[in-house]
DRENVEX-856780 format. One record per residue (C-alpha): residue in one letter; y negated, x, z. Coordinates in steps of 0.25 Angstrom, whole numbers, plus 5000, padded with zeros to 4 digits. Layout:
N
aYXZ...
end
This chain:
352
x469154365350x467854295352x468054185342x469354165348x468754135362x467654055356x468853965349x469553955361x468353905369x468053795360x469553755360x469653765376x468253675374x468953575364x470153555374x469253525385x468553425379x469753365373x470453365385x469153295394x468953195383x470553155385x470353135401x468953045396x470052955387x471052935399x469752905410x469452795399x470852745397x470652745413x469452685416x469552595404x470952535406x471352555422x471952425426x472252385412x473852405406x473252405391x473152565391x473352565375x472052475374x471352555384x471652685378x471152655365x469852595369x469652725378x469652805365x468752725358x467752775369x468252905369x467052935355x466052885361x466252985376x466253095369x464953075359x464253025371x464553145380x464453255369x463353205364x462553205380x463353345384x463053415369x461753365365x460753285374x460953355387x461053485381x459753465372x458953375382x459453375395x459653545399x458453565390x457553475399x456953375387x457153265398x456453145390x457253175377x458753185385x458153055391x457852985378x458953035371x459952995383x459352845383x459852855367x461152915371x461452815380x460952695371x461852745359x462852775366x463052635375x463152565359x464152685354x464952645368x465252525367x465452515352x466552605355x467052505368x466952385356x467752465346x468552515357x468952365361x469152315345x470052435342x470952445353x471052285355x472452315347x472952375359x472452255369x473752205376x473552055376x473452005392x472852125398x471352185400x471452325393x470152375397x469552355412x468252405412x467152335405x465952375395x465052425403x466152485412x466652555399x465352595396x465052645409x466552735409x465952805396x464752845400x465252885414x466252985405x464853035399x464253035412x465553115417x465553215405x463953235405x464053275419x465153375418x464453445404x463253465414x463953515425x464653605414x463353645409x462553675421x463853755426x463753845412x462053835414x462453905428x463453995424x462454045413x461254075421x462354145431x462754245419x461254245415x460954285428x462054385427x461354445414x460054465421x460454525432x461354645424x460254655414x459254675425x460254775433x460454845420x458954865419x458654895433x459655015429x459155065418x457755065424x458155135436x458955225427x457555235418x456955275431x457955395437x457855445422x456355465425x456655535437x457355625432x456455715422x455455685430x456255755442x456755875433x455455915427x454955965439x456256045441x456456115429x455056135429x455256235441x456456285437x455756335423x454456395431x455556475438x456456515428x455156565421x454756665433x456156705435x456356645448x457656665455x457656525461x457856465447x459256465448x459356395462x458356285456x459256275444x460356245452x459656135461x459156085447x460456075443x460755985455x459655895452x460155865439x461455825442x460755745452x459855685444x460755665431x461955625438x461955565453x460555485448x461655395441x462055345454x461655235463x461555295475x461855445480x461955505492x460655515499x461055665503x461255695489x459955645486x459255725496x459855845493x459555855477x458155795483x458255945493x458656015477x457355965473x456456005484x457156145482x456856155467x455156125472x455256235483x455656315472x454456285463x453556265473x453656395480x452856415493x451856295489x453056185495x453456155507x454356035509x454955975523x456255905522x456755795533x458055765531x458855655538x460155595532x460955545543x461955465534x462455555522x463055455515x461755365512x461555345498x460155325489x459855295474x459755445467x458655535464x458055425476x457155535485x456955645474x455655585465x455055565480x455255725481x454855755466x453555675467x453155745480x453255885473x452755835459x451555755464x451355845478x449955945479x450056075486x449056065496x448656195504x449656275495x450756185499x451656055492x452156005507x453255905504x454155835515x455455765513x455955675523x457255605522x457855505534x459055395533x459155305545x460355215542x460355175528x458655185527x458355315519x456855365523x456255435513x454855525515x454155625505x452855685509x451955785501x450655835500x449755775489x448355765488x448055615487x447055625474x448355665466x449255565471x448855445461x450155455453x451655485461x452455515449x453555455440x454555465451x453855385460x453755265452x455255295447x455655315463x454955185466x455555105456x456955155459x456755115473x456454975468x457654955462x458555035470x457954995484x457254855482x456754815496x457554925501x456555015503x454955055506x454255175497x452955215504x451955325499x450955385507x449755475502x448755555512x447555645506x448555755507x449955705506x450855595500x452155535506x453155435501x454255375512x455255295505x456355195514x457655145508x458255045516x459955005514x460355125506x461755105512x461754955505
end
């Protein structure tokens, strides 16, 4: 089927070329013979020039401007274009002399059968080339743009199939990270036989489908983001016991607002991974606000400031993702005290 497409190419190719080079025969037999009744004799010395066309223009559209002129060798296209022109003024006008002998059989005797003259003649040939040159550039620079278009074109999907896969390589990060810590509290229960096992099971099991499934998505709904964020807070309550304490401020006005997945969560899992107990206590406070389409994120927890040097995986994953996702859309701020450490993060345009 290829092949077959490839033969018809070069035979629509073929046709075209036939059929331009027969309309240059006419403009000669035109140009040549206009005011003259002797068409019999005019039209034989127009094919006589007819060879001569041809070689000239294939020879500048298939060789020396594709060799010299688009490659930029400038002195050699000249050079070469002065040689051209030499050679080809001697091969024109042999065919204009053989031109006149062989067709003075078609001369009718009392008439002028050819009105333009040599230089005229030579000029109408070289205005043909002239004609054909231009046109195979215009062709070319029109194929050159089309080209770089699709090249473009090929950049752009390879870099948006990389941007993928990387942000796809960074949620996949996320995620053992974010169960480690889970199932690491529901094993210390399940070892003492604790009867909160099952409920953090079932919120674990919420997670999950979370994380395994909804993280595919664009965007989710920025409730449903908050509420898994809630099912994790409950699963460190749990493990934490009487050492956490944590204040949530919630205010969602408009319930249809939707964020990138697994978006607020790292925030939360790095203030309880990376989070001291100070006086006997891991204080941690959520605050959650959307005004309009601006989301306004905040996350505060005690830390001593000595033990802050590294934030964690999910940090630099959160940060990156918020780069791709967000762009200039939003500003990610961290503040560290001697006894606490706080990040505020603003998404501008979620609803765009």
């Amino acid at each position: 089927m290829k092949s077959n497409n490839i033969i018809l190419r070069y035979l629509l190719t073929i046709c075209s070329h036939l059929l331009f080079w027969v309309i240059i025969y006419y403009f000669y037999s035109y140009f040549l013979g206009y005011g003259s009744s002797n068409t019999e004799y005019v039209n034989q010395f127009s094919a006589f020039l007819m060879p001569v066309t041809i070689l000239i223009s294939y020879f500048l559209i298939y060789y020396l401007i594709p060799n010299y002129l688009l490659t930029k060798k400038y002195k050699y296209f000249i050079l070469y274009g002065i040689y051209t022109f030499i050679i080809s003024v001697y091969i024109i006008i042999l065919s204009i002399l053989y031109g006149l002998l062989y067709s003075e059989g078609y001369k009718e005797v009392g008439t002028v059968p050819l009105t333009k003259s040599l230089p005229f003649i030579i000029l109408g040939v070289y205005f043909v080339v002239l004609i054909i040159v231009s046109f195979s550039l215009i062709l070319q620079n029109y194929k050159s743009i089309v080209s770089n278009e699709n090249l473009k074109n090929k950049i752009l999907q390879t870099q948006l199939q990389i941007k993928n896969q990387e942000l796809r390589f960074l949620k996949m990060q996320i995620h053992p990270h974010f169960l480690f810590n889970s199932l690491n509290t529901i094993y210390g229960f399940a070892l003492n036989k604790k009867d909160e096992a099952p409920e953090m099971i079932l919120k674990l099991s919420n997670l999950l489908d979370y994380i395994l499934y909804q993280i595919e998505k664009p965007r989710v709904l920025l409730i449903d983001e908050i509420n898994h964020l809630l099912d994790y807070v409950s699963l460190e309550k749990m493990r934490f016991h009487d050492t956490l304490e944590v204040e949530t401020i919630i205010e969602v006005s408009n319930k249809n607002i939707q964020i990138a997945p697994m978006l607020l969560i790292p925030f939360v899992e790095n203030a309880f991974k990376h989070g001291d107990i100070i006086n006997g206590s891991l204080n941690v406070s959520i605050y959650i606000k959307t005004e309009g389409d601006i989301l306004i994120f905040e996350i505060e927890n005690t830390s001593i400031n000595e033990n802050t040097s590294e934030n964690g995986i999910g940090i630099d994953n959160i940060t990156k993702r918020l780069e791709m996702l967000y762009s200039n859309s939003y500003t990610l701020e961290n503040k560290q005290t001697a006894t606490s450490f706080k990040v505020i993060l603003t998404v501008n345009n979620l609803n765009n």
